[in-house]
C-alpha positions in Angstrom: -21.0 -3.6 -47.8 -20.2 -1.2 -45.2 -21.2 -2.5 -41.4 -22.6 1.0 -39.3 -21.9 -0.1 -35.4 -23.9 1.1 -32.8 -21.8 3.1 -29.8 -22.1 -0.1 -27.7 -20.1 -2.3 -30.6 -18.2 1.0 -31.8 -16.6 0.9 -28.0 -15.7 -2.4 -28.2 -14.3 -2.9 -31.3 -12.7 0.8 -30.4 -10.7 -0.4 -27.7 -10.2 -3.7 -29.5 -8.6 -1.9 -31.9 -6.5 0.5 -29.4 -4.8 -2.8 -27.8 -3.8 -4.1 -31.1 -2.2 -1.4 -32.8 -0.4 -0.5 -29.4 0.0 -4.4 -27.9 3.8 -5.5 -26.7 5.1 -9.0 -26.6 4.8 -10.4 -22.9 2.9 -6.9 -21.9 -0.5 -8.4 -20.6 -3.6 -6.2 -21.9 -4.3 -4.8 -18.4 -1.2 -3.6 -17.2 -1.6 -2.0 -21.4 -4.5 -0.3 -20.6 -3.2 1.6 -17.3 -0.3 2.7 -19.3 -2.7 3.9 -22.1 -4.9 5.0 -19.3 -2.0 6.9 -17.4 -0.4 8.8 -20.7 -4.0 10.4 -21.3 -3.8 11.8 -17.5 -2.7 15.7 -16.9 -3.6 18.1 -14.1 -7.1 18.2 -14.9 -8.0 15.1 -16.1 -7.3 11.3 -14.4 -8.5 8.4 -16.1 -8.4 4.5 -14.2 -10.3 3.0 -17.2 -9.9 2.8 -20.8 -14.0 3.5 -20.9 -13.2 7.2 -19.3 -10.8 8.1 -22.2 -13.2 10.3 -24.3 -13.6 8.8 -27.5 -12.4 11.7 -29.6 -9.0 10.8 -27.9 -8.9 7.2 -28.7 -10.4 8.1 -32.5 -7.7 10.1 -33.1 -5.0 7.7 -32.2 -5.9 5.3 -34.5 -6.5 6.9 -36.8 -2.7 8.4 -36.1 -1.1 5.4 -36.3 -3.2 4.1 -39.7 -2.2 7.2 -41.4 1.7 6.5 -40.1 1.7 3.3 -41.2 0.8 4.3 -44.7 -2.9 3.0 -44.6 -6.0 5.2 -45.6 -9.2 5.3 -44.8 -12.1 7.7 -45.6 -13.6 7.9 -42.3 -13.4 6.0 -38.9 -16.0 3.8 -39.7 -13.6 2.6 -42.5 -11.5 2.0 -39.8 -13.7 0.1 -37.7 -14.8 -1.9 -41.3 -11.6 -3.0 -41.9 -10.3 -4.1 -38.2 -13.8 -6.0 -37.6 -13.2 -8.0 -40.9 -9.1 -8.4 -39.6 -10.5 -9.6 -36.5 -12.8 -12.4 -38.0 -10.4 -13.9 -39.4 
């Protein structure tokens, strides 16, 4: 059965999921995040937090990097299915 998330657990799990697919050895979450934070920057927009990334931004990654790694998935919230059940375990 398909879980819906609310926007509260669909952030979460969102940038739960950000920090796995794009985690380094020995590369500590936060100084992660302010490099994901800092290749979203431009002229027009700066972002100190992971939270001011629009989500459209974020969505798009991952679901990126799934498709690039051969996985497929109808929607996001088959993404978010699938990573919360990874995660559990």
């Amino acid at each position: 059965m398909k879980i819906i998330f609310n926007e509260k657990e669909k952030n979460a799990l969102t940038k739960k999921i950000y920090l796995y697919i794009f985690k380094e050895d020995n590369v500590p979450d936060e100084v992660l995040e302010s490099a994901i934070c800092e290749s979203y920057c431009d002229d027009e927009h700066t972002y100190k937090t992971f939270e001011e990334i629009p989500m459209e931004y974020k969505i798009e990654a991952i679901e990126d990097c799934c498709t690039a790694s051969g996985m497929e998935f109808e929607d996001y919230d088959d993404i978010l299915n699938f990573f919360h059940k990874k995660f559990k375990h």
